[in-house]
N, CA, C and O atoms as a GROMACS GRO file, in nm:
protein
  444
    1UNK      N    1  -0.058  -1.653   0.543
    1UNK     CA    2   0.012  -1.777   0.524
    1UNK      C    3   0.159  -1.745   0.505
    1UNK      O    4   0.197  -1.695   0.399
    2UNK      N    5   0.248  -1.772   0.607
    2UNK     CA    6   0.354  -1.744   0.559
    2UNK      C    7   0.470  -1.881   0.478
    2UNK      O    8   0.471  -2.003   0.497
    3UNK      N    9   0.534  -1.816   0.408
    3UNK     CA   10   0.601  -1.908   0.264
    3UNK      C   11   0.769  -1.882   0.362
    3UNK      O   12   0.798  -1.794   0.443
    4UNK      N   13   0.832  -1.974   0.320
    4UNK     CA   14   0.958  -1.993   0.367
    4UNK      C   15   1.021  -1.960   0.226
    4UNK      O   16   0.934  -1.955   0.139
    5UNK      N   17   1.157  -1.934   0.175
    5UNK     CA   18   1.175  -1.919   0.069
    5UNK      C   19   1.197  -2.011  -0.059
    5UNK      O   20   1.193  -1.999  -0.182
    6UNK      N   21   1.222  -2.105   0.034
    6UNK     CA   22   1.234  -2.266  -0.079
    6UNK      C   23   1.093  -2.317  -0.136
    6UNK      O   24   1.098  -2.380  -0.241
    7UNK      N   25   0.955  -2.292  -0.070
    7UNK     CA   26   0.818  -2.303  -0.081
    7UNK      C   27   0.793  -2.182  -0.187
    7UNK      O   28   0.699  -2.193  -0.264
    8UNK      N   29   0.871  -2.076  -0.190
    8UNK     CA   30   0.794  -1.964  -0.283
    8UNK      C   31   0.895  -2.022  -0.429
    8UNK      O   32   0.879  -2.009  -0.550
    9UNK      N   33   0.969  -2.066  -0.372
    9UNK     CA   34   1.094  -2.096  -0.574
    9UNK      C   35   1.006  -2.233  -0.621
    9UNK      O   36   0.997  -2.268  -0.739
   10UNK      N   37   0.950  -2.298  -0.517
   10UNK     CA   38   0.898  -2.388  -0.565
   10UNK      C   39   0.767  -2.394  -0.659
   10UNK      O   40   0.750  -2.459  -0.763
   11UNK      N   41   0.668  -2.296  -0.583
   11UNK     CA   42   0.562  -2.236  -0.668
   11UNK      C   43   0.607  -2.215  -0.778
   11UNK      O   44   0.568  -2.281  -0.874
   12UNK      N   45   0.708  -2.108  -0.790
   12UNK     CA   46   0.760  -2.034  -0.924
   12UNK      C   47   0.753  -2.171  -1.032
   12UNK      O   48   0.686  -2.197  -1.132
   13UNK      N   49   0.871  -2.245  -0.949
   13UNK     CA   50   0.884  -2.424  -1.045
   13UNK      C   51   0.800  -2.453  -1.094
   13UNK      O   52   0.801  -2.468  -1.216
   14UNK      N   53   0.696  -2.471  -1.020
   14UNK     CA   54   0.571  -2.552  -1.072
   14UNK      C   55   0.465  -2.440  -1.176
   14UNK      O   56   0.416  -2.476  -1.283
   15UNK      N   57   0.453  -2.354  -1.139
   15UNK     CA   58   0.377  -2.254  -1.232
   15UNK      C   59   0.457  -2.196  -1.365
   15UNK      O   60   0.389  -2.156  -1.460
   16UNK      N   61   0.572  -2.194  -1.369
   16UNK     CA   62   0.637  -2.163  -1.502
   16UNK      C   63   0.643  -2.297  -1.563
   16UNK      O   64   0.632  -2.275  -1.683
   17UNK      N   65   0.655  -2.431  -1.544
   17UNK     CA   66   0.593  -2.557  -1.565
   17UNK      C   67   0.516  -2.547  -1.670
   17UNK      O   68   0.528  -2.563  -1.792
   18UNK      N   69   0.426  -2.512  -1.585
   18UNK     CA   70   0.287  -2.544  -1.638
   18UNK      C   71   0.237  -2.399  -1.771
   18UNK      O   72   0.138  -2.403  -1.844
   19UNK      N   73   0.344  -2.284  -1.763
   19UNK     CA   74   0.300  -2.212  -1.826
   19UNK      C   75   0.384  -2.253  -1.961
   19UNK      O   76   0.353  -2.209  -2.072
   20UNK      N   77   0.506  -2.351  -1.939
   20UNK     CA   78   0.574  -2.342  -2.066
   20UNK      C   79   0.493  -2.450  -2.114
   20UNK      O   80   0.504  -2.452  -2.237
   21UNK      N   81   0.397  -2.562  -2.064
   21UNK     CA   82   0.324  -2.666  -2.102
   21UNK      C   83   0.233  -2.598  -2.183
   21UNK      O   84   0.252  -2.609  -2.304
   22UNK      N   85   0.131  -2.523  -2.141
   22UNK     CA   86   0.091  -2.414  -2.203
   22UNK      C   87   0.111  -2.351  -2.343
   22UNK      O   88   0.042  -2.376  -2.442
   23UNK      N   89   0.213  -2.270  -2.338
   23UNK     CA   90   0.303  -2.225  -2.509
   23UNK      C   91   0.307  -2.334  -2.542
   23UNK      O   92   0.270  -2.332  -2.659
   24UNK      N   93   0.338  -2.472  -2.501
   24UNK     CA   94   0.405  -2.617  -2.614
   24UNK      C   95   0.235  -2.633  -2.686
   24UNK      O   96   0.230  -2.640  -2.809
   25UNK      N   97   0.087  -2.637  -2.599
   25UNK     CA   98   0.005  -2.710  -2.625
   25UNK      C   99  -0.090  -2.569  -2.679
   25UNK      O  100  -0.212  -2.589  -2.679
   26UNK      N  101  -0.052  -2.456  -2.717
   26UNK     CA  102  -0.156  -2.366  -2.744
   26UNK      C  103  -0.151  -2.296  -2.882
   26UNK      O  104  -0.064  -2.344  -2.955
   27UNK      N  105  -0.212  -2.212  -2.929
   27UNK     CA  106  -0.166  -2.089  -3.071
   27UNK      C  107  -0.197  -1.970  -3.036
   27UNK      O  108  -0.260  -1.920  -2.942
   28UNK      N  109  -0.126  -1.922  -3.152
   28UNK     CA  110  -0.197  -1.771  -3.160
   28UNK      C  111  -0.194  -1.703  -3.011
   28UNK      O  112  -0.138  -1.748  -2.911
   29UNK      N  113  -0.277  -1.566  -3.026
   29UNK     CA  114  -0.286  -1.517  -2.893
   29UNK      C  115  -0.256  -1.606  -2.785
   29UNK      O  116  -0.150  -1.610  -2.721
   30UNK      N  117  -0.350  -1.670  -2.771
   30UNK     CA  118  -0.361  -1.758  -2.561
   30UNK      C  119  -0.200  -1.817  -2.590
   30UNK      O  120  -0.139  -1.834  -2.484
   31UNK      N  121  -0.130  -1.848  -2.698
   31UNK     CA  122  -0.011  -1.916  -2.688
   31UNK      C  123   0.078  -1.795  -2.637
   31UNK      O  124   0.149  -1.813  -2.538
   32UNK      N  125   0.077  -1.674  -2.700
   32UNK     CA  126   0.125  -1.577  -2.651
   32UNK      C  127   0.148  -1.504  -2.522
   32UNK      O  128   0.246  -1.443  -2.478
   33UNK      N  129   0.007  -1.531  -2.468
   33UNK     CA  130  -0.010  -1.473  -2.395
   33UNK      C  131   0.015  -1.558  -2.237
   33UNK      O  132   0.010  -1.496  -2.130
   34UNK      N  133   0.044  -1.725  -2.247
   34UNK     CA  134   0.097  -1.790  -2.170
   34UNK      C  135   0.229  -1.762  -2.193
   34UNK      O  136   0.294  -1.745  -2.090
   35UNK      N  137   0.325  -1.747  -2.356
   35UNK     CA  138   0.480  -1.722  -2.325
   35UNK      C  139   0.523  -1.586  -2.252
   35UNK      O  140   0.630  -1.586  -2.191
   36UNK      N  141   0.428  -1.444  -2.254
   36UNK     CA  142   0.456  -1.365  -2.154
   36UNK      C  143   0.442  -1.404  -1.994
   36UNK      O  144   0.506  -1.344  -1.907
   37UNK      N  145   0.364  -1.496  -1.973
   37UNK     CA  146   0.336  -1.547  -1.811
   37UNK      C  147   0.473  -1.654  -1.773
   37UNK      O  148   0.532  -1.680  -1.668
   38UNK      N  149   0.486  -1.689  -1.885
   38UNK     CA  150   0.576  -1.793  -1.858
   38UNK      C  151   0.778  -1.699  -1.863
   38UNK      O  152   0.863  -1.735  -1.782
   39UNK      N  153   0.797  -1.633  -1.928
   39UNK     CA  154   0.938  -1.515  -1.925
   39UNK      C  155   0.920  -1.467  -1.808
   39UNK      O  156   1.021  -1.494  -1.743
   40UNK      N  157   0.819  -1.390  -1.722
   40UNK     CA  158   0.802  -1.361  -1.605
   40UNK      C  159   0.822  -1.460  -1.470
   40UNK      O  160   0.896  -1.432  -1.376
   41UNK      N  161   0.754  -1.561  -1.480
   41UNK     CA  162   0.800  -1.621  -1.394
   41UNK      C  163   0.922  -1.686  -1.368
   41UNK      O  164   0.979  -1.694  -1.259
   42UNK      N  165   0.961  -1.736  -1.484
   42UNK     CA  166   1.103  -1.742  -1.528
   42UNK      C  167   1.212  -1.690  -1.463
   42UNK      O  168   1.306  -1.747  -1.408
   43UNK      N  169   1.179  -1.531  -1.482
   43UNK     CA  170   1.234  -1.461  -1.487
   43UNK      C  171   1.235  -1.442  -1.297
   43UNK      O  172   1.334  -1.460  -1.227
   44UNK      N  173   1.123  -1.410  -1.256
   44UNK     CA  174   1.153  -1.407  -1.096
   44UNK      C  175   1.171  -1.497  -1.030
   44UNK      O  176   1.187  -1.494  -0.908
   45UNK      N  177   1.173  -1.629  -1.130
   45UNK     CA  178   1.247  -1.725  -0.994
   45UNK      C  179   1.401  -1.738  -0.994
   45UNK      O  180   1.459  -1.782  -0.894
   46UNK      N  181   1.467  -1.700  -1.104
   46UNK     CA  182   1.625  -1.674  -1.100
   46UNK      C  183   1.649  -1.571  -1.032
   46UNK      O  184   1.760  -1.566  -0.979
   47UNK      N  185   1.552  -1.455  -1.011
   47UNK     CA  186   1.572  -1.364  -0.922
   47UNK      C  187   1.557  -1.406  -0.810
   47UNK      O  188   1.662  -1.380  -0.753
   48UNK      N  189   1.447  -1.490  -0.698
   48UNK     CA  190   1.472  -1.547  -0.619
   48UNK      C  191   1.549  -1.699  -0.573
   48UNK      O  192   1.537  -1.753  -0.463
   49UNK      N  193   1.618  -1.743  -0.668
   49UNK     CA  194   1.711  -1.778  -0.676
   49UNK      C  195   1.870  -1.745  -0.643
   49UNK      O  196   1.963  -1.809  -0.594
   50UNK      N  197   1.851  -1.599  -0.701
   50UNK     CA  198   1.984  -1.543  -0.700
   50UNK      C  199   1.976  -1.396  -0.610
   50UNK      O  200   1.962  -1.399  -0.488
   51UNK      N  201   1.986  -1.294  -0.672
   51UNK     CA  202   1.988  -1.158  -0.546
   51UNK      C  203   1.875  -1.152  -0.461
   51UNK      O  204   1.881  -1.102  -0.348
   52UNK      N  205   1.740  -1.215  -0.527
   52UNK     CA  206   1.646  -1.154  -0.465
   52UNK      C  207   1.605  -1.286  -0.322
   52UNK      O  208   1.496  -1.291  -0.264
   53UNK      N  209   1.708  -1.367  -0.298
   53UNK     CA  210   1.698  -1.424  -0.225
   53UNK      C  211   1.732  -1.374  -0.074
   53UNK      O  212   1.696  -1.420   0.034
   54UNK      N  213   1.809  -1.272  -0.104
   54UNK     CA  214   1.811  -1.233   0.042
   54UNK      C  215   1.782  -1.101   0.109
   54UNK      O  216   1.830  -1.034   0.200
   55UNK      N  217   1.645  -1.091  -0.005
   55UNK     CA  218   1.523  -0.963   0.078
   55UNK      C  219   1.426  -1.045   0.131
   55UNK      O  220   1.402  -1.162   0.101
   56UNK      N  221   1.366  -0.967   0.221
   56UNK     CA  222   1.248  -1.007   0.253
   56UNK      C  223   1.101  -1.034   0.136
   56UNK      O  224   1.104  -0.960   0.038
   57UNK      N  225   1.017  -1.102   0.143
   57UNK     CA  226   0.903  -1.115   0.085
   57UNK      C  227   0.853  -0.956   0.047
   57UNK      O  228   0.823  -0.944  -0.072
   58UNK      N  229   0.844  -0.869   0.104
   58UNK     CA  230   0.786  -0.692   0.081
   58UNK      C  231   0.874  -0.642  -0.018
   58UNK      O  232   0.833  -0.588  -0.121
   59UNK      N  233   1.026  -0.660   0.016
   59UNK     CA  234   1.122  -0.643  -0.047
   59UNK      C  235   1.102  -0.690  -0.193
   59UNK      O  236   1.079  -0.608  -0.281
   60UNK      N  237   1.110  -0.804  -0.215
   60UNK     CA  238   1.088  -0.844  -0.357
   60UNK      C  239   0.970  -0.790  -0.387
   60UNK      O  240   0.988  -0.705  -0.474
   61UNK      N  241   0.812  -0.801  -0.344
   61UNK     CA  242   0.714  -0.773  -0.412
   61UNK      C  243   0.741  -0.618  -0.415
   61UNK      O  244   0.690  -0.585  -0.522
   62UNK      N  245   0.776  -0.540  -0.376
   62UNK     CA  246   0.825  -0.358  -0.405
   62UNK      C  247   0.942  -0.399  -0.538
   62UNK      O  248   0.854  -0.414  -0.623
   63UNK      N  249   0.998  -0.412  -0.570
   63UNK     CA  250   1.075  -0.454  -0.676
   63UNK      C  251   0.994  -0.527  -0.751
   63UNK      O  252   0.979  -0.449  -0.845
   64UNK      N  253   0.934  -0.616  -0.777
   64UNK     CA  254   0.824  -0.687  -0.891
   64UNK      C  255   0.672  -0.579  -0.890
   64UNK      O  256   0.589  -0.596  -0.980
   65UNK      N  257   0.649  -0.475  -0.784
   65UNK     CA  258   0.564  -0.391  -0.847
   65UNK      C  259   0.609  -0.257  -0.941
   65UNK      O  260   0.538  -0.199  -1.023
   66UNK      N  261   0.729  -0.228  -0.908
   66UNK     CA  262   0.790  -0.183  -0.999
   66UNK      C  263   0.812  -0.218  -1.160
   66UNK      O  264   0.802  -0.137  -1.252
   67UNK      N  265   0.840  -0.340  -1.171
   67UNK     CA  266   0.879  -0.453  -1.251
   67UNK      C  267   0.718  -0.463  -1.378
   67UNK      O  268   0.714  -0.454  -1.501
   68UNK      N  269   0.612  -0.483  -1.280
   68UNK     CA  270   0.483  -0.508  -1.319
   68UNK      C  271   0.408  -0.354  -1.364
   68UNK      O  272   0.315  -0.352  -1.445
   69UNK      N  273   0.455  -0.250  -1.310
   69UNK     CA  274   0.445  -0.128  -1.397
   69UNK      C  275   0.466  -0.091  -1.504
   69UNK      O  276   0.391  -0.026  -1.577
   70UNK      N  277   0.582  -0.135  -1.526
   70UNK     CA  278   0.637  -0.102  -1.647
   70UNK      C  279   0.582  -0.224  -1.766
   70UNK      O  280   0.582  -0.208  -1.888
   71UNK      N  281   0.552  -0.305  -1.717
   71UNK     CA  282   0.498  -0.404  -1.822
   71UNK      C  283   0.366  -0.393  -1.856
   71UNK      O  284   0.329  -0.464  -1.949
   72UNK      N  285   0.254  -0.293  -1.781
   72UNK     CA  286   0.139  -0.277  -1.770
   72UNK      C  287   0.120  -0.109  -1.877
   72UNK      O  288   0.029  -0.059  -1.943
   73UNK      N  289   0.228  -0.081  -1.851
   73UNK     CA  290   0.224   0.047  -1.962
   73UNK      C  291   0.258   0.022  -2.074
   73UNK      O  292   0.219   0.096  -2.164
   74UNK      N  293   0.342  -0.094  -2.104
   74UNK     CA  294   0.396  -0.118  -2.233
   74UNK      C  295   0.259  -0.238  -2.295
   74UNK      O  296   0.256  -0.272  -2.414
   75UNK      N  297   0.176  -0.277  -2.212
   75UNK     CA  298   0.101  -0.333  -2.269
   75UNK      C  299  -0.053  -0.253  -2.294
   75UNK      O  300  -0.143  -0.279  -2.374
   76UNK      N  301  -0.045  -0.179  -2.219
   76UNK     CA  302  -0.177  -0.051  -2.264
   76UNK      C  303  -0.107   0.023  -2.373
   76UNK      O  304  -0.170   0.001  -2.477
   77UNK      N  305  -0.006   0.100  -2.395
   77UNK     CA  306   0.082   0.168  -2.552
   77UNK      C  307   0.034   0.097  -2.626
   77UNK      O  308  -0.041   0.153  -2.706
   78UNK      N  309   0.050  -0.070  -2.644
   78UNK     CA  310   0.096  -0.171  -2.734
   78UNK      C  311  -0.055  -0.104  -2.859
   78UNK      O  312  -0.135  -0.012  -2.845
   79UNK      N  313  -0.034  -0.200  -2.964
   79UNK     CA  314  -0.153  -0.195  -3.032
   79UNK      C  315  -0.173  -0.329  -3.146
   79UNK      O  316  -0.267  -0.358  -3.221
   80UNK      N  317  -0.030  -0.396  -3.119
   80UNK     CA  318  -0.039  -0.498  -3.184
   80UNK      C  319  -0.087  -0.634  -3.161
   80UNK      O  320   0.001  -0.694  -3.098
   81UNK      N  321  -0.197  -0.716  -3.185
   81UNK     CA  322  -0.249  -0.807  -3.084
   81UNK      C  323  -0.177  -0.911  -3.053
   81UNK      O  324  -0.236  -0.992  -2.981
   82UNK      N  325  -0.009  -0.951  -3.098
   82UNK     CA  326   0.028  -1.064  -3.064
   82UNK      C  327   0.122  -1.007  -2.933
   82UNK      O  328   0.161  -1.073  -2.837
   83UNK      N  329   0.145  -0.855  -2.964
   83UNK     CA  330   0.242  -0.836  -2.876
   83UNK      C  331   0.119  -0.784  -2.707
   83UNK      O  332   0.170  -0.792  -2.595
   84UNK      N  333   0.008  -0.749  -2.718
   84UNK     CA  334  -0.105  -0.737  -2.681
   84UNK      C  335  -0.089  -0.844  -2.589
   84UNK      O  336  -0.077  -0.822  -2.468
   85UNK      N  337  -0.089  -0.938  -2.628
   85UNK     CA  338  -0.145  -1.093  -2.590
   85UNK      C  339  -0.030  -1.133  -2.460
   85UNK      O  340  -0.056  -1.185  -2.352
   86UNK      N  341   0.120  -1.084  -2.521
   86UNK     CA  342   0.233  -1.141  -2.480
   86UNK      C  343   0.238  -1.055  -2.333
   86UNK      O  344   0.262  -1.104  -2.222
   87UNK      N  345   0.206  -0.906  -2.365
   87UNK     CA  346   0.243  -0.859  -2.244
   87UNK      C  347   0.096  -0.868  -2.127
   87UNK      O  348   0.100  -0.844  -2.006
   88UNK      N  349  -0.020  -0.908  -2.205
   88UNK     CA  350  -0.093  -0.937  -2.105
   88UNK      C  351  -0.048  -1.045  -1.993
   88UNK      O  352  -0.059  -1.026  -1.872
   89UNK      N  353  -0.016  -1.120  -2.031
   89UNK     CA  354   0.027  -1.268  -2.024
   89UNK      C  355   0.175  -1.238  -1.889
   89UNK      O  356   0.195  -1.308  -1.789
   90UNK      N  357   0.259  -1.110  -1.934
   90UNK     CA  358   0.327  -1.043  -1.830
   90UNK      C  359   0.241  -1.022  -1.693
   90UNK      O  360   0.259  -1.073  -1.582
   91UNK      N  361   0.167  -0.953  -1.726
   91UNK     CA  362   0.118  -0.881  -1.627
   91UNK      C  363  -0.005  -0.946  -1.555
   91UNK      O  364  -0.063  -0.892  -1.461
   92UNK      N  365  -0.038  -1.064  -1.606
   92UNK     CA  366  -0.097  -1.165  -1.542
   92UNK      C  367   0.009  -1.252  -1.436
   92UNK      O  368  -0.010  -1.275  -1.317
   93UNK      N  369   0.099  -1.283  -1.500
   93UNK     CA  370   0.262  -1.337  -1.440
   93UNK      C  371   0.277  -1.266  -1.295
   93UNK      O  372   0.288  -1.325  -1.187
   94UNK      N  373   0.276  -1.129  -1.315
   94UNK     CA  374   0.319  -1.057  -1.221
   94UNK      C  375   0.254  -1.060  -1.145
   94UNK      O  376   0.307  -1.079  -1.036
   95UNK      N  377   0.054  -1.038  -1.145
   95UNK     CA  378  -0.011  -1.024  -1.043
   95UNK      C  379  -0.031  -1.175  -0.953
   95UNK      O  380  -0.045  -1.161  -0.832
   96UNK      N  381  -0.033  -1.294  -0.999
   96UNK     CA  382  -0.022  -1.410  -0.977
   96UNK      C  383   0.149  -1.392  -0.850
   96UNK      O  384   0.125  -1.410  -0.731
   97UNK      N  385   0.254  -1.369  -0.877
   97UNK     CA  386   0.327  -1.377  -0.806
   97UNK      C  387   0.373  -1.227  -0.704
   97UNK      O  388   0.476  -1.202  -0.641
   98UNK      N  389   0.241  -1.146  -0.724
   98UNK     CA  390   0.270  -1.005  -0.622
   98UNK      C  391   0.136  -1.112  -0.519
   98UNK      O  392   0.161  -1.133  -0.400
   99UNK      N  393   0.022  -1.162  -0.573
   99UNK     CA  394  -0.060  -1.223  -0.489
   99UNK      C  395   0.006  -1.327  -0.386
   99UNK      O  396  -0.037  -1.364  -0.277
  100UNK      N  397   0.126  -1.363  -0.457
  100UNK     CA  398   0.136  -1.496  -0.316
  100UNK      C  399   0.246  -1.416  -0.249
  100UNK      O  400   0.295  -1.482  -0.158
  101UNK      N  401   0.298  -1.304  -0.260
  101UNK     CA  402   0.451  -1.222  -0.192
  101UNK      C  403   0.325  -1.182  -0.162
  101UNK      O  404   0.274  -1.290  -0.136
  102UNK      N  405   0.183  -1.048  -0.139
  102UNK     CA  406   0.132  -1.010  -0.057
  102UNK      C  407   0.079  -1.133   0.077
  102UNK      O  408   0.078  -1.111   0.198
  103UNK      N  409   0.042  -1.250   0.014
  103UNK     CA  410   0.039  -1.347   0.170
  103UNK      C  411   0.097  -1.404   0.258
  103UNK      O  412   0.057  -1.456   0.363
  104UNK      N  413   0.264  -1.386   0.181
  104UNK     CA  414   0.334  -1.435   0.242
  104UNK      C  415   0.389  -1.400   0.402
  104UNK      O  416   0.419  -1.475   0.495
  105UNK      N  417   0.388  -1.279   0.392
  105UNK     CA  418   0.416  -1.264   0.541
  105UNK      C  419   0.521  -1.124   0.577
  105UNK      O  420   0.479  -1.030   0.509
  106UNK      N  421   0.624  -1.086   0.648
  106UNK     CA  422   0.697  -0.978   0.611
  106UNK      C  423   0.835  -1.062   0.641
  106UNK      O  424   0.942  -1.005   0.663
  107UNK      N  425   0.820  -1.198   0.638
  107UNK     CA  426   0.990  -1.262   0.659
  107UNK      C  427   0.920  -1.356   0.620
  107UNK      O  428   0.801  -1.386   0.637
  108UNK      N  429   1.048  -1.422   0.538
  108UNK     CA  430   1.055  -1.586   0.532
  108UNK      C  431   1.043  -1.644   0.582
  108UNK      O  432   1.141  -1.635   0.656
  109UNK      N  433   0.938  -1.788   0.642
  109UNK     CA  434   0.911  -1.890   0.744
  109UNK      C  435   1.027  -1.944   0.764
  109UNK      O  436   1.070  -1.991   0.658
  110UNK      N  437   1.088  -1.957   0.839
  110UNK     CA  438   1.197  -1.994   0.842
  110UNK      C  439   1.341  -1.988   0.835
  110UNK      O  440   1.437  -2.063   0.819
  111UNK      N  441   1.299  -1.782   0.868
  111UNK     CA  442   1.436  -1.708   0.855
  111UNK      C  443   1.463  -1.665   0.961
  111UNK      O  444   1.568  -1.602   0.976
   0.00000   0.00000   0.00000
């Protein structure tokens, strides 16, 4: 399926949405562990917003698997369960948005 780049910021829109709806309506852990899903996505849609707008789809997901490494080690180290929770919640973030950059295609629909 290939994503044009205004269709992939839009996902981002709507899924960090719904993840900050999430933290407003949750506790404890699962609240946590939606505000790590929700900083991530956040976080890569200002990136495709801003520099990471003019790589290709491979391009960004090689940079967010990088990205998703390092958050996957800091959450296996961890031992504390809120911070546990938070970086799961990362690295859920990440695989959710390496899944739609792996379908997307090797160019933007519409580049």
């Amino acid at each position: 399926m290939a994503l044009s780049l205004e269709q992939f910021q839009e996902r981002l829109r709507v899924w960090s949405a719904r993840a900050a709806h999430e933290v407003e309506n949750s506790s404890g852990e699962i609240a946590s562990s939606w505000k790590g899903q929700y900083r991530v996505l956040g976080n890569v849609l200002r990136y495709a917003q801003g520099q990471g707008a003019q790589y290709s789809p491979g391009q960004v997901r090689q940079t967010l698997i990088e990205d998703s490494g390092r958050a996957r080690l800091r959450w296996e180290a961890s031992r504390d369960r809120q911070e546990v929770a938070e970086l799961a919640g990362e690295v859920a973030g990440y695989e959710l948005v390496l899944t739609l950059l792996g379908d997307a295609g090797p160019t933007w629909n519409g580049a």
